[in-house]
C-alpha positions, 0 to 999 in steps of 0.5 A: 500500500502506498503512503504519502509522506506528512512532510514533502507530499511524496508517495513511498512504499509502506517499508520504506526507510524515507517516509517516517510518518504519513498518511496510507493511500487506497490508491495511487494519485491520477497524476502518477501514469508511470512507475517513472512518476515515483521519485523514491527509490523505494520503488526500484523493487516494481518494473510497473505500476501493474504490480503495485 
């Protein structure tokens, strides 16, 4: 499940080492078309957002 960091508004991974408190979200914001769209390398571990 995504979380959206408090401090910065960006998305990571729920075991991320980044993020210390945010907010978990359903579902990726529209805005997010790509795996690309994530900035974190969090997500270096997804080839794709079909696997998210």
């Amino acid at each position: 499940m995504p979380i959206m960091s408090s401090d910065d508004f960006s998305i990571h991974t729920t075991d991320c080492e980044k993020v210390d408190d945010g907010m978990p979200l359903g579902d990726l914001p529209d805005e997010v078309t790509s795996i690309d769209d994530l900035d974190c390398e969090c997500w270096s571990d997804h080839d794709s957002l079909a696997e998210i």
